[in-house]
PyMOL Python script that loads the backbone (N, CA, C, O; Angstrom):
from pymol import cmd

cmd.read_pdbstr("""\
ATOM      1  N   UNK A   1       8.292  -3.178  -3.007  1.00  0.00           N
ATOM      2  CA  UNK A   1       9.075  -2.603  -1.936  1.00  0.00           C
ATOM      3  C   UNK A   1      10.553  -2.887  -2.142  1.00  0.00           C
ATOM      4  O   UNK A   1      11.560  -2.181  -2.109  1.00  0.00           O
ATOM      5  N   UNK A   2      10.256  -4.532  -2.430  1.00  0.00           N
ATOM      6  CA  UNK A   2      12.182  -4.651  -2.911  1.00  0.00           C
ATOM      7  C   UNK A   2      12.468  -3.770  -3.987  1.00  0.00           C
ATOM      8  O   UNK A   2      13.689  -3.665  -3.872  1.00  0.00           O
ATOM      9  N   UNK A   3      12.182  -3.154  -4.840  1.00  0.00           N
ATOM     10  CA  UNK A   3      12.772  -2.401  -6.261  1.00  0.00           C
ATOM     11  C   UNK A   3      12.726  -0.896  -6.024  1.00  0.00           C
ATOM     12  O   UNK A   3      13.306  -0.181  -6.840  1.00  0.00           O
ATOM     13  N   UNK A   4      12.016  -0.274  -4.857  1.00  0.00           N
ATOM     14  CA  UNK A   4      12.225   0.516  -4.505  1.00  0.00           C
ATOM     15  C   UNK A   4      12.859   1.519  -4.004  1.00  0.00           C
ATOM     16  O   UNK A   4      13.017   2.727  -4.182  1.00  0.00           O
ATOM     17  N   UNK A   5      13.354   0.208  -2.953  1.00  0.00           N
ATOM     18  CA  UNK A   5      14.970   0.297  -1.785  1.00  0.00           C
ATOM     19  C   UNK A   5      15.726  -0.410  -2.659  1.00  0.00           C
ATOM     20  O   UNK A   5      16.381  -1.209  -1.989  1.00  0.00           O
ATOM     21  N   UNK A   6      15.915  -0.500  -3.549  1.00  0.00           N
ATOM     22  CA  UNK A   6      16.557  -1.426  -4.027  1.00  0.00           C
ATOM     23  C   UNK A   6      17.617  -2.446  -3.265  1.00  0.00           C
ATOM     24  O   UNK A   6      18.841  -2.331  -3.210  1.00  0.00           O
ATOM     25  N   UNK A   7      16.801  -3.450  -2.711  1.00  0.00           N
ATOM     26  CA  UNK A   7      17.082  -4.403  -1.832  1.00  0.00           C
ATOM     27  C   UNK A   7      17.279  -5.490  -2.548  1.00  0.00           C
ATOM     28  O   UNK A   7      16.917  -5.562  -3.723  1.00  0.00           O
ATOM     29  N   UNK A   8      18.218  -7.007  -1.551  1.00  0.00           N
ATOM     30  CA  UNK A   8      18.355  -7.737  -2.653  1.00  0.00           C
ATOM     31  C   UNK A   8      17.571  -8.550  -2.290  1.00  0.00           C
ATOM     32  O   UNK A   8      17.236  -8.800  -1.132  1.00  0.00           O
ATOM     33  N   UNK A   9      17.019  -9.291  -3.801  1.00  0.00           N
ATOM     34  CA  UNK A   9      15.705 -10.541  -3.561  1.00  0.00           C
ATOM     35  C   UNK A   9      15.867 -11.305  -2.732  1.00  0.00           C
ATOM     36  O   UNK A   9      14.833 -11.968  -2.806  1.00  0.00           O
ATOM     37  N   UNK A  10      16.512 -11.766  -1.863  1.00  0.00           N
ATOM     38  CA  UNK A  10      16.290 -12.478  -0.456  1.00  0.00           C
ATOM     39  C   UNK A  10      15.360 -12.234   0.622  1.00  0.00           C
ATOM     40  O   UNK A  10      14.899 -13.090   1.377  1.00  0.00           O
ATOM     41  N   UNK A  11      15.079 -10.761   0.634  1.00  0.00           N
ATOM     42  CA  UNK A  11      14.839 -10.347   1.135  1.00  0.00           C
ATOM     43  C   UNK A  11      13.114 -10.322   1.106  1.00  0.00           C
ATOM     44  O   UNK A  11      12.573  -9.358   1.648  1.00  0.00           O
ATOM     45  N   UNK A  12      12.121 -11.544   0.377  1.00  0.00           N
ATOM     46  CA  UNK A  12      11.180 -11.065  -0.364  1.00  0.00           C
ATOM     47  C   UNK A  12       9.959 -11.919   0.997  1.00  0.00           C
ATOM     48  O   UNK A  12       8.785 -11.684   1.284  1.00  0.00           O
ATOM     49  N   UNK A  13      10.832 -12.793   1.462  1.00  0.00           N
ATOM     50  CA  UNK A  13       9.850 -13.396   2.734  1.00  0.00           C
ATOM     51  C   UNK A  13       9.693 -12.286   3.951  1.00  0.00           C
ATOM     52  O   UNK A  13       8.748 -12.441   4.724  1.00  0.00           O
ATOM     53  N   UNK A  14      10.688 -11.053   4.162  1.00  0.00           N
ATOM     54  CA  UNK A  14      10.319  -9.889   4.733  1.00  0.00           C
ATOM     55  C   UNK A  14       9.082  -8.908   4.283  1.00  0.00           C
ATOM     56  O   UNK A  14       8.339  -8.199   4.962  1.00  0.00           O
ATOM     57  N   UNK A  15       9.182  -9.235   2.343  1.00  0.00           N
ATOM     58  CA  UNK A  15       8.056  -8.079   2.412  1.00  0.00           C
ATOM     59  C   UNK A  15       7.040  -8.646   2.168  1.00  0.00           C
ATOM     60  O   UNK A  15       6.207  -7.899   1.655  1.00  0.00           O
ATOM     61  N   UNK A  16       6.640  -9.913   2.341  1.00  0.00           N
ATOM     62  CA  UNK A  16       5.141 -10.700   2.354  1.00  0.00           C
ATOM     63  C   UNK A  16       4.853 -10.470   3.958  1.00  0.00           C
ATOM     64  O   UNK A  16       3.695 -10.359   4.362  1.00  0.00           O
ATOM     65  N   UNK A  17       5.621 -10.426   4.561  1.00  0.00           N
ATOM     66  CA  UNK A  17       5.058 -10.635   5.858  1.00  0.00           C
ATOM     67  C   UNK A  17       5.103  -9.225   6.577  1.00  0.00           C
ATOM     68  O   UNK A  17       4.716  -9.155   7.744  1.00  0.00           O
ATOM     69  N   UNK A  18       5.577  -8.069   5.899  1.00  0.00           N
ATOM     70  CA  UNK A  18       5.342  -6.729   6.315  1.00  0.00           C
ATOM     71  C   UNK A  18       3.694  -6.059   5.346  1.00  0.00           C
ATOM     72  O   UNK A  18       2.778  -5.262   5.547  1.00  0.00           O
ATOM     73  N   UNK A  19       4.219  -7.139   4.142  1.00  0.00           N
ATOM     74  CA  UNK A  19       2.598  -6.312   3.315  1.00  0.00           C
ATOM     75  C   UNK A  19       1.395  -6.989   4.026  1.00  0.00           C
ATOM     76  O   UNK A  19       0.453  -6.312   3.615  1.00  0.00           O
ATOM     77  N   UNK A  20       0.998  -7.719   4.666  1.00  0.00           N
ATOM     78  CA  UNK A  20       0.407  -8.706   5.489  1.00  0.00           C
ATOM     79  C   UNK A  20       0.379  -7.570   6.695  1.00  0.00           C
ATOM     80  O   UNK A  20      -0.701  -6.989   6.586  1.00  0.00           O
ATOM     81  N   UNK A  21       0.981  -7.134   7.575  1.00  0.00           N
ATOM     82  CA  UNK A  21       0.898  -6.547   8.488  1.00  0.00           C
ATOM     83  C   UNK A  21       0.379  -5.278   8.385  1.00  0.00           C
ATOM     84  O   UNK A  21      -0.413  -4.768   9.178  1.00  0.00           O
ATOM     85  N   UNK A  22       0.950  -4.657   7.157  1.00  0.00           N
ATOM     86  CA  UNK A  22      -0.216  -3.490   7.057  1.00  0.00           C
ATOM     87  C   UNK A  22      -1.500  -3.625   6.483  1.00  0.00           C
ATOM     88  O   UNK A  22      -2.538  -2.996   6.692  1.00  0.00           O
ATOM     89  N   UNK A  23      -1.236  -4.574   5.710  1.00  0.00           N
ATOM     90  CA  UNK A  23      -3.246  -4.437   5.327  1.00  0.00           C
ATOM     91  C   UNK A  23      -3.754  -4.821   6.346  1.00  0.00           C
ATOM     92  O   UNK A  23      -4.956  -4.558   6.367  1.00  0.00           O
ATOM     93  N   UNK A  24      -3.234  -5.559   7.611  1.00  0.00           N
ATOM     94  CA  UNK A  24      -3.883  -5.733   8.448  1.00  0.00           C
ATOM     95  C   UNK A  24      -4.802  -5.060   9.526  1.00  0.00           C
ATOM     96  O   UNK A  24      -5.708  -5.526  10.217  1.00  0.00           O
ATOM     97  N   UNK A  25      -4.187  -3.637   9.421  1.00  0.00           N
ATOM     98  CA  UNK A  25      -4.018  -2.094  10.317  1.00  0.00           C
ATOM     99  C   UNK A  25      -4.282  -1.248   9.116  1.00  0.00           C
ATOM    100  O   UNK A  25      -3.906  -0.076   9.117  1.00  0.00           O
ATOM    101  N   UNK A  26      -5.006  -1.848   7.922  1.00  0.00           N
ATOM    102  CA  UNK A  26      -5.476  -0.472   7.004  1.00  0.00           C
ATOM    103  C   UNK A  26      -7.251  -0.795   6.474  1.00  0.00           C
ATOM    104  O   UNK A  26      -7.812  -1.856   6.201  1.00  0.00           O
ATOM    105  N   UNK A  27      -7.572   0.119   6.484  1.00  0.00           N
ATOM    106  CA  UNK A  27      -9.421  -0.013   6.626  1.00  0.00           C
ATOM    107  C   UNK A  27      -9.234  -0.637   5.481  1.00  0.00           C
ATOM    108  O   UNK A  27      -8.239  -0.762   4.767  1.00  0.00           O
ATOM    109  N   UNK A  28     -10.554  -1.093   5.379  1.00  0.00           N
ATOM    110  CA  UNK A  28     -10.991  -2.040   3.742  1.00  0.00           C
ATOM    111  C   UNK A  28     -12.447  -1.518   3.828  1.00  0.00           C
ATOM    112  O   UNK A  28     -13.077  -1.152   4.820  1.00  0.00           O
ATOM    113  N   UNK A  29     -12.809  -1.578   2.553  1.00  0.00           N
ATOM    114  CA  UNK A  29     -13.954  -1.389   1.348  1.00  0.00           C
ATOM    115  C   UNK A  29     -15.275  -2.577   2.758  1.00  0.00           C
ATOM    116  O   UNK A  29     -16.314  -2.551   3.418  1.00  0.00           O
ATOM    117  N   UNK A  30     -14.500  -3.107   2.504  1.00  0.00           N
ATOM    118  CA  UNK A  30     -15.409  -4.334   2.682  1.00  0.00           C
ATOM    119  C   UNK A  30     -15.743  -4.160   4.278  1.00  0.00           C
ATOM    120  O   UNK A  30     -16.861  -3.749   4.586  1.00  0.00           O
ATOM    121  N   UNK A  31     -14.986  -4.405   5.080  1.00  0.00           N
ATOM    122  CA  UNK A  31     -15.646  -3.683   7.086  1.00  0.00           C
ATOM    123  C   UNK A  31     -15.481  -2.075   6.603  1.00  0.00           C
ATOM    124  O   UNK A  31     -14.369  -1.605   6.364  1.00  0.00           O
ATOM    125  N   UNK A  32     -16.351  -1.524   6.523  1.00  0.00           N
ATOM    126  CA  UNK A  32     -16.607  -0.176   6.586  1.00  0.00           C
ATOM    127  C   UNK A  32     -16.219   0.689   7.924  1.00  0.00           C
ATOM    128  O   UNK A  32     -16.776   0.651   9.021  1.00  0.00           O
ATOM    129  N   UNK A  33     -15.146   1.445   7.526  1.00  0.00           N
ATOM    130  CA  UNK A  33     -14.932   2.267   8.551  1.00  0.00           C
ATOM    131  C   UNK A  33     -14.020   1.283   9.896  1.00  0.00           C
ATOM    132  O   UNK A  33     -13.905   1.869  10.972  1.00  0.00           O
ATOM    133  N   UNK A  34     -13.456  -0.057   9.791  1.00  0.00           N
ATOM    134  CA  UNK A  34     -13.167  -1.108  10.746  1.00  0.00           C
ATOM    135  C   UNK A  34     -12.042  -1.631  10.052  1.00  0.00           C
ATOM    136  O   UNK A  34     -12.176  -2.212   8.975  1.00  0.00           O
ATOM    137  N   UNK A  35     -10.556  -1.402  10.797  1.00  0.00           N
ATOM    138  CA  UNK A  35      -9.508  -2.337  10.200  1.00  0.00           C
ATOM    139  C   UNK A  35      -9.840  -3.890  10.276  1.00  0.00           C
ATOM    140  O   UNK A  35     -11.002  -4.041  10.655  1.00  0.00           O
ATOM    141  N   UNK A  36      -9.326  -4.831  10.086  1.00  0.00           N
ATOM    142  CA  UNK A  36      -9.517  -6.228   9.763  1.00  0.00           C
ATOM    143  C   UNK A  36      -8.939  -6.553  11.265  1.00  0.00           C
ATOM    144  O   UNK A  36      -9.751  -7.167  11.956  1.00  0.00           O
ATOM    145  N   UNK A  37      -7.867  -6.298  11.807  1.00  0.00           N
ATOM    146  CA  UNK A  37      -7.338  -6.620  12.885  1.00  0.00           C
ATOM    147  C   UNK A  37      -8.456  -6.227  14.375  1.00  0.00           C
ATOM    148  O   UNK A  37      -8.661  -6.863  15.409  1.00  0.00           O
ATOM    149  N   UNK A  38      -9.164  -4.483  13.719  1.00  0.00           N
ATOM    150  CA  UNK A  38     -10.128  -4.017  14.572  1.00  0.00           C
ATOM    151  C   UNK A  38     -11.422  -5.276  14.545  1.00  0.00           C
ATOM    152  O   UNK A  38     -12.047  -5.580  15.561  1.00  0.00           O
ATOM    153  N   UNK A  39     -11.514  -5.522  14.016  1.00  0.00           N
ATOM    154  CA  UNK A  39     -12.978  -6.791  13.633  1.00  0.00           C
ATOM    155  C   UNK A  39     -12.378  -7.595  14.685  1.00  0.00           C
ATOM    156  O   UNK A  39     -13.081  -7.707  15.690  1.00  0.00           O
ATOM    157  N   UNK A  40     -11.266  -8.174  14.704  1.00  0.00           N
ATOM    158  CA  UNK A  40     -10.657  -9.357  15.053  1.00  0.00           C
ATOM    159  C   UNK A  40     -11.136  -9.055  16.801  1.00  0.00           C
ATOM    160  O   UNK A  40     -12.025  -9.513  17.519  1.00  0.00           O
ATOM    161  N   UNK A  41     -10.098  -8.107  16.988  1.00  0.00           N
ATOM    162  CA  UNK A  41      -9.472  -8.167  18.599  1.00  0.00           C
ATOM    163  C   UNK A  41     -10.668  -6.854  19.089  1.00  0.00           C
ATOM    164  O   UNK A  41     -10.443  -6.231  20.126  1.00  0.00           O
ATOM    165  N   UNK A  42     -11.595  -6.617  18.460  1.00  0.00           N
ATOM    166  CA  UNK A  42     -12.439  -5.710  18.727  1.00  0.00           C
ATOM    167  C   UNK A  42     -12.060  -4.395  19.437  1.00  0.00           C
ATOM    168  O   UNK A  42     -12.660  -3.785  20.322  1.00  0.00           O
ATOM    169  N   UNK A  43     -11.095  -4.169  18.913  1.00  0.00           N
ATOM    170  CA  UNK A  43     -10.587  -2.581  19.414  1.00  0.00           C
ATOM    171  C   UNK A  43      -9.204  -1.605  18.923  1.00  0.00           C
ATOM    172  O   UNK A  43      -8.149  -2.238  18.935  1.00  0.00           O
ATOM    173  N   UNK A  44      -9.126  -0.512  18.605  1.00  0.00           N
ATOM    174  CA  UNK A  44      -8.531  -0.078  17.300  1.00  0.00           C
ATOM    175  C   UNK A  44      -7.110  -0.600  17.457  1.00  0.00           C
ATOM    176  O   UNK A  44      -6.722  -0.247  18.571  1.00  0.00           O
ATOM    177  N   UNK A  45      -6.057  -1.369  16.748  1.00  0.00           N
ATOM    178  CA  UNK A  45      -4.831  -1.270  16.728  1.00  0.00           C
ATOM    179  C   UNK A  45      -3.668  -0.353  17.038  1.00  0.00           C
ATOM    180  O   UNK A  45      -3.985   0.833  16.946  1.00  0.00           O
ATOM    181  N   UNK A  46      -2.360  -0.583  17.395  1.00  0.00           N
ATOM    182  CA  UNK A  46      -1.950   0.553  17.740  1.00  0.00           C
ATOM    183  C   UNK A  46      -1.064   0.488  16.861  1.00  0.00           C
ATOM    184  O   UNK A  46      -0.352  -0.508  16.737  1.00  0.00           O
ATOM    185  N   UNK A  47      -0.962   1.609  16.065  1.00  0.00           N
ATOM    186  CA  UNK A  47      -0.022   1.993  14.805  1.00  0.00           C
ATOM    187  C   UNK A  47       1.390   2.647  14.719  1.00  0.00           C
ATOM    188  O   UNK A  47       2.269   2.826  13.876  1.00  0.00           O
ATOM    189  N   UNK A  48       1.179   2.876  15.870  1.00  0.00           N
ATOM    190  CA  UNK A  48       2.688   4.438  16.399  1.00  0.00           C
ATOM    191  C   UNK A  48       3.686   3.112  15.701  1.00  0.00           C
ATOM    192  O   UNK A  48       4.024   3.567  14.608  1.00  0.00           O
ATOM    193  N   UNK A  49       3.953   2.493  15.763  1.00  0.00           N
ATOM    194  CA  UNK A  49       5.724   1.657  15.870  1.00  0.00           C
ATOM    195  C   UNK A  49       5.813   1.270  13.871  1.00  0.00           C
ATOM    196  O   UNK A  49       6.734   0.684  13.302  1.00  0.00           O
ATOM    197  N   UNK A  50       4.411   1.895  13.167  1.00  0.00           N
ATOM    198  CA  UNK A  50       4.662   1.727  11.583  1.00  0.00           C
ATOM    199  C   UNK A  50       5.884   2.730  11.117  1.00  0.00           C
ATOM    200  O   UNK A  50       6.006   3.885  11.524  1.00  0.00           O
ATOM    201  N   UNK A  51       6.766   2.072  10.190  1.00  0.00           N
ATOM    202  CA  UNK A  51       7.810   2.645   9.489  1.00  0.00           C
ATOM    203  C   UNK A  51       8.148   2.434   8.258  1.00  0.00           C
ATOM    204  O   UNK A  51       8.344   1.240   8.030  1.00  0.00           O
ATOM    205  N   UNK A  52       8.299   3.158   7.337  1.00  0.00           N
ATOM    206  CA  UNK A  52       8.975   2.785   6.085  1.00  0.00           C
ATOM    207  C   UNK A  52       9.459   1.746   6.071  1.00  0.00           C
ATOM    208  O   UNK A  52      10.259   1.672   7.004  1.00  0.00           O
ATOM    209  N   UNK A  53       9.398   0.435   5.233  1.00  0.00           N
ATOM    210  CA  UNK A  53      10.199  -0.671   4.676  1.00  0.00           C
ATOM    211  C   UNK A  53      11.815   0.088   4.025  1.00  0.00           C
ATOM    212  O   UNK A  53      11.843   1.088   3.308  1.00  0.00           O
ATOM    213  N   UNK A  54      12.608  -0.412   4.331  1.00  0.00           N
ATOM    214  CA  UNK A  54      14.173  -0.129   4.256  1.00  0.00           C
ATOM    215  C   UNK A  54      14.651   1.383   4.618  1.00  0.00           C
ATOM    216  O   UNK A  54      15.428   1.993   3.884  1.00  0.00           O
ATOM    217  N   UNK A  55      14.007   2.046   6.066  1.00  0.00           N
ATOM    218  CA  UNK A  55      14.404   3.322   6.266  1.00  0.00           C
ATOM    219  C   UNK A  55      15.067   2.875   7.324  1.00  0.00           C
ATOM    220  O   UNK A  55      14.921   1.789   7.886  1.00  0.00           O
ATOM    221  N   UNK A  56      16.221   4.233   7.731  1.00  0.00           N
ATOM    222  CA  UNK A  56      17.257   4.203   8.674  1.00  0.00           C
ATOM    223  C   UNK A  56      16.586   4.196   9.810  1.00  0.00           C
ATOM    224  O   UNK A  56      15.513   4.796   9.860  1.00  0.00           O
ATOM    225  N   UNK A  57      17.068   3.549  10.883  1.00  0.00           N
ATOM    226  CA  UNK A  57      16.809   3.152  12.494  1.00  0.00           C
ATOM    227  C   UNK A  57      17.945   2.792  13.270  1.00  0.00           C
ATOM    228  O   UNK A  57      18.867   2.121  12.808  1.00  0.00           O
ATOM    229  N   UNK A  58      17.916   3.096  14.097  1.00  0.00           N
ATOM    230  CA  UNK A  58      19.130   3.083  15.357  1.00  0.00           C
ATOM    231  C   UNK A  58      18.873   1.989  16.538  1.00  0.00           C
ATOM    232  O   UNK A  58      17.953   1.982  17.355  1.00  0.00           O
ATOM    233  N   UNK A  59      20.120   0.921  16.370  1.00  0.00           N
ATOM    234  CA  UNK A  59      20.359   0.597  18.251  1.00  0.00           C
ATOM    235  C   UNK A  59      20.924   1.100  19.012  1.00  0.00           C
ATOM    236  O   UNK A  59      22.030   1.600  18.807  1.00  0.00           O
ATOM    237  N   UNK A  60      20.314   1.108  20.124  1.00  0.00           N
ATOM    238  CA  UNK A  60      20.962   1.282  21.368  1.00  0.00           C
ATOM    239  C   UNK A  60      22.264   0.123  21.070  1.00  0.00           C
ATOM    240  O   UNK A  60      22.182  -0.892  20.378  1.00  0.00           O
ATOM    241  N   UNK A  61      23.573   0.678  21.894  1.00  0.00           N
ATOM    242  CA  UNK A  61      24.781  -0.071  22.134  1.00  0.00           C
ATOM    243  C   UNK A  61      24.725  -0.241  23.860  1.00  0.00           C
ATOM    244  O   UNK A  61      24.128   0.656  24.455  1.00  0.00           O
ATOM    245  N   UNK A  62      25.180  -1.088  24.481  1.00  0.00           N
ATOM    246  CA  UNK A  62      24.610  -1.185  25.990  1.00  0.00           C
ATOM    247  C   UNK A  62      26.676  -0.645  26.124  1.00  0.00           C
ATOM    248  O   UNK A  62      27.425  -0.792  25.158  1.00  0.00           O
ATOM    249  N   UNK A  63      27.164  -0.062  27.502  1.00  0.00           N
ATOM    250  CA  UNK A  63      27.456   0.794  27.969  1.00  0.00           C
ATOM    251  C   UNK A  63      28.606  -0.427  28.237  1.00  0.00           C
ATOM    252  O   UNK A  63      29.751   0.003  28.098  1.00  0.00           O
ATOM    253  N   UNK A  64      28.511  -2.085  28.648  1.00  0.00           N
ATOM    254  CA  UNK A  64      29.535  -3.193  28.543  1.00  0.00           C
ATOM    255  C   UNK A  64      30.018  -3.567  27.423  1.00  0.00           C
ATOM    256  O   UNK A  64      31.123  -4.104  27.348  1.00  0.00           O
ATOM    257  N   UNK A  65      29.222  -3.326  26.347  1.00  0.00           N
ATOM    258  CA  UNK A  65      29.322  -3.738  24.812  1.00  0.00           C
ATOM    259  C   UNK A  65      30.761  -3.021  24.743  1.00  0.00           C
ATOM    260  O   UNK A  65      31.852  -3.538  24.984  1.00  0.00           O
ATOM    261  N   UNK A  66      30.447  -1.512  24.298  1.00  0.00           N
ATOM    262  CA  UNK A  66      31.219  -0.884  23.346  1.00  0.00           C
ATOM    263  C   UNK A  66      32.542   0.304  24.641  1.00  0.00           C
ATOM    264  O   UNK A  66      32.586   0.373  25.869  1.00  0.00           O
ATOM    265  N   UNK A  67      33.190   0.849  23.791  1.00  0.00           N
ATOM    266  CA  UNK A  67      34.490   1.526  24.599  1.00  0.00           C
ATOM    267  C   UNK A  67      33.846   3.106  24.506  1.00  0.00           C
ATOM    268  O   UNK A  67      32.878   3.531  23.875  1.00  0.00           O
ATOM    269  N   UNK A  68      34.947   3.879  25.540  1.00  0.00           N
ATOM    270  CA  UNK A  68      34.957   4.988  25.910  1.00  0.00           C
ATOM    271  C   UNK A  68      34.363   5.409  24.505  1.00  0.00           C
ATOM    272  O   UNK A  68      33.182   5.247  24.197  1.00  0.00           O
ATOM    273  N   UNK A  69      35.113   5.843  23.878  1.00  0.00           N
ATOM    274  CA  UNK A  69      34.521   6.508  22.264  1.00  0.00           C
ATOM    275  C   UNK A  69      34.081   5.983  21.077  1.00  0.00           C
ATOM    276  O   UNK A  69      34.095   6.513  19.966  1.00  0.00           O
ATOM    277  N   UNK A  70      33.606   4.666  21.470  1.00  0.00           N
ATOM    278  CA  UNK A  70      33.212   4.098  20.554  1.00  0.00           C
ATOM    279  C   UNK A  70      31.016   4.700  20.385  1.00  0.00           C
ATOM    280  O   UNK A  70      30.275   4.756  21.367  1.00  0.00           O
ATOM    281  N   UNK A  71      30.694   4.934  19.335  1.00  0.00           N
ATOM    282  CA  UNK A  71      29.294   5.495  18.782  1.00  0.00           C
ATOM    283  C   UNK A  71      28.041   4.488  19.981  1.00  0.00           C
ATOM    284  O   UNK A  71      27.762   3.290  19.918  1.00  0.00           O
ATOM    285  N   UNK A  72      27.626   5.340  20.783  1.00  0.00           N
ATOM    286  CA  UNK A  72      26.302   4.451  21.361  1.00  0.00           C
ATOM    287  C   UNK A  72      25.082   4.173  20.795  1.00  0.00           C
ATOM    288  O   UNK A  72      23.962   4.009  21.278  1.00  0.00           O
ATOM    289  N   UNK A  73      25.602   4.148  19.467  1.00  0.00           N
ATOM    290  CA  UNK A  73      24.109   3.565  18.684  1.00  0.00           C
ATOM    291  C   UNK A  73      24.644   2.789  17.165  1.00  0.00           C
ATOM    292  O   UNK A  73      25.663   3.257  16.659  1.00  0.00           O
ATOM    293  N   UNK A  74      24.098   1.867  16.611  1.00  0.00           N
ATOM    294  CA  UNK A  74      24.439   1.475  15.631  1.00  0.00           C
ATOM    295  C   UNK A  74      23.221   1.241  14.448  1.00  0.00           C
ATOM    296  O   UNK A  74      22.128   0.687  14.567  1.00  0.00           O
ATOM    297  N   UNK A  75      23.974   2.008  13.043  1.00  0.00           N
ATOM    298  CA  UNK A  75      22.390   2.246  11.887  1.00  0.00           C
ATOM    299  C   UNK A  75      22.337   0.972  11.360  1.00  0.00           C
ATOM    300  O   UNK A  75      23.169   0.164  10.947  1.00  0.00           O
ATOM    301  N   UNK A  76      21.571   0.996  11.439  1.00  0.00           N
ATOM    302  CA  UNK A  76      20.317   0.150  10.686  1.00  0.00           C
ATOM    303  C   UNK A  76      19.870  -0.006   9.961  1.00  0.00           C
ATOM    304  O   UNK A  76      20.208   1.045   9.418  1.00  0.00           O
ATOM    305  N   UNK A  77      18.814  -0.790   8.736  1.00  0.00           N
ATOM    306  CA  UNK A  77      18.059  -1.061   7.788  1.00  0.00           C
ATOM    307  C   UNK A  77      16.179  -1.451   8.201  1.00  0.00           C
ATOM    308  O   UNK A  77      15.997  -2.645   8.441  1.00  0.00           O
ATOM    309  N   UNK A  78      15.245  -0.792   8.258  1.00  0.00           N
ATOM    310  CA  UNK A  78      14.125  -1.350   8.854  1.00  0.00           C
ATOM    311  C   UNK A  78      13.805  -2.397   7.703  1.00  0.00           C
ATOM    312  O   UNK A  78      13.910  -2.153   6.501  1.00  0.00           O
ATOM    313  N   UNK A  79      13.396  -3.609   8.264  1.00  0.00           N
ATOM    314  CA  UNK A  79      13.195  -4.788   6.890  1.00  0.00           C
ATOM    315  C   UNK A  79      11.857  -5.039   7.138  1.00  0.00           C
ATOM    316  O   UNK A  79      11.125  -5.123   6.152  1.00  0.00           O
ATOM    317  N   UNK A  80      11.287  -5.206   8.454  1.00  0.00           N
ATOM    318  CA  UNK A  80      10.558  -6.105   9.452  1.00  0.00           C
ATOM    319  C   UNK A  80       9.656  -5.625  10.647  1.00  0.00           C
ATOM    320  O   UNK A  80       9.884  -4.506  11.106  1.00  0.00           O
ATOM    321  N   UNK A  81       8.530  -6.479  11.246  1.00  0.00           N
ATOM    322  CA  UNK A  81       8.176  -6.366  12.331  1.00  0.00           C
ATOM    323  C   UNK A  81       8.070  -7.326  13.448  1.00  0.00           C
ATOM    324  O   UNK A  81       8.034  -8.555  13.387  1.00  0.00           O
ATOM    325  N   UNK A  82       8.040  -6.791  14.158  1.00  0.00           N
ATOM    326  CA  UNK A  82       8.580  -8.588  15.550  1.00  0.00           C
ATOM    327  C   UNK A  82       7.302  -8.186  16.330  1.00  0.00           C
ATOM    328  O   UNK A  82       6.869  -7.034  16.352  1.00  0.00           O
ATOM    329  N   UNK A  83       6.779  -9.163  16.923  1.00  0.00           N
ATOM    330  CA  UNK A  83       5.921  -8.736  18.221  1.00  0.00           C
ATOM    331  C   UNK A  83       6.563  -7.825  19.471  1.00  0.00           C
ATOM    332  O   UNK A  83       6.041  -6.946  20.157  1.00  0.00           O
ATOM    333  N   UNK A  84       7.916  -8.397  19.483  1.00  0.00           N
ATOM    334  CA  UNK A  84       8.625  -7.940  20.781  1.00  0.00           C
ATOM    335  C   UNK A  84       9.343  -6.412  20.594  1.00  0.00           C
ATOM    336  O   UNK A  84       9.430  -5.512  21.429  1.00  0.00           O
ATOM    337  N   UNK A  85       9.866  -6.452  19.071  1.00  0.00           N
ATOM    338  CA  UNK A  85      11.103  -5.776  19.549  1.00  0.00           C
ATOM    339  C   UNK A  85      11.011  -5.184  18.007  1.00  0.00           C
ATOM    340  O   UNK A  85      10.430  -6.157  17.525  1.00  0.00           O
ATOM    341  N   UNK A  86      11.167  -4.307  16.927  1.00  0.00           N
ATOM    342  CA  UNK A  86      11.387  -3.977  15.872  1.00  0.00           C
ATOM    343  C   UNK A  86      12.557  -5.170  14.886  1.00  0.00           C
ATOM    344  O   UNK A  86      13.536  -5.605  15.492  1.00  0.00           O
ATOM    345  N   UNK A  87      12.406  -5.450  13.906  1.00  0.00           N
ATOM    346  CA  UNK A  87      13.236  -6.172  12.990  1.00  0.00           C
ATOM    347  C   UNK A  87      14.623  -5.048  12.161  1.00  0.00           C
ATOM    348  O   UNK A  87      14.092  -4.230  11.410  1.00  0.00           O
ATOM    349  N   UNK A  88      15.296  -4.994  12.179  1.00  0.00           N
ATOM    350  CA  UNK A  88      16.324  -4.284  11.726  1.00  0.00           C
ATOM    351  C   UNK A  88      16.978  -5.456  11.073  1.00  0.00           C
ATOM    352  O   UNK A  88      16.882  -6.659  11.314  1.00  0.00           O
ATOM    353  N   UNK A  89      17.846  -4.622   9.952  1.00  0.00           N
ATOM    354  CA  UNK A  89      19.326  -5.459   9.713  1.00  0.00           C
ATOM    355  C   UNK A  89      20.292  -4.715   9.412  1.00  0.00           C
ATOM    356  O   UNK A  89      20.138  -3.892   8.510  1.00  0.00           O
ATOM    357  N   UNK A  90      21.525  -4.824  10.096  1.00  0.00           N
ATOM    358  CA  UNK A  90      22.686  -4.121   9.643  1.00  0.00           C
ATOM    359  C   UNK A  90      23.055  -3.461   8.184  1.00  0.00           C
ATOM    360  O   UNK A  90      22.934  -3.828   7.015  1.00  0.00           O
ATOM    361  N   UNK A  91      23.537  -2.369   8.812  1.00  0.00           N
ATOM    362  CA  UNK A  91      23.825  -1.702   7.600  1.00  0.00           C
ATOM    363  C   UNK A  91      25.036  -2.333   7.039  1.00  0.00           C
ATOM    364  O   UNK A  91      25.504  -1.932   5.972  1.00  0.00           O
TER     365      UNK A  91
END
""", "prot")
cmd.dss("prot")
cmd.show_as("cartoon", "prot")
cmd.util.cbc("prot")
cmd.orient("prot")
């Protein structure tokens, strides 16, 4: 994934713990027809919030932050996944 995006190797404790998250939410050979996470928590995962490793994503800018014409969103790098909130890093 790092040589892909061509990202820099720092970055390599992000993609152990994103490749980890999808095999987690991808069927296997072995539970037939049952993600690994589905076995777990006994009921299908929810997938909508999966994204490309290093594709563009947007913040919200909150309305106290930034000025009259200043951009209400700021781009992004997707690196990551959080329980709470998506992982980004500045562009």
């Amino acid at each position: 994934m790092l040589k892909s995006k061509n990202e820099p190797p720092f970055f390599g404790g992000e993609v152990v713990s994103v490749a980890a998250y999808v095999l987690n939410k991808s069927p296997t050979m072995r539970l037939v027809g049952v993600m690994p996470k589905e076995a777990w928590i006994g009921h299908k995962p929810d997938v909508t919030n999966m994204r490309i490793f290093g594709s563009l994503c947007f913040q919200h800018v909150l309305d106290k932050v930034r000025g009259k014409l200043d951009n209400k969103w700021l781009p992004l790098f997707k690196i990551g996944y959080h329980s709470i909130r998506g992982s980004c890093l500045i562009m």
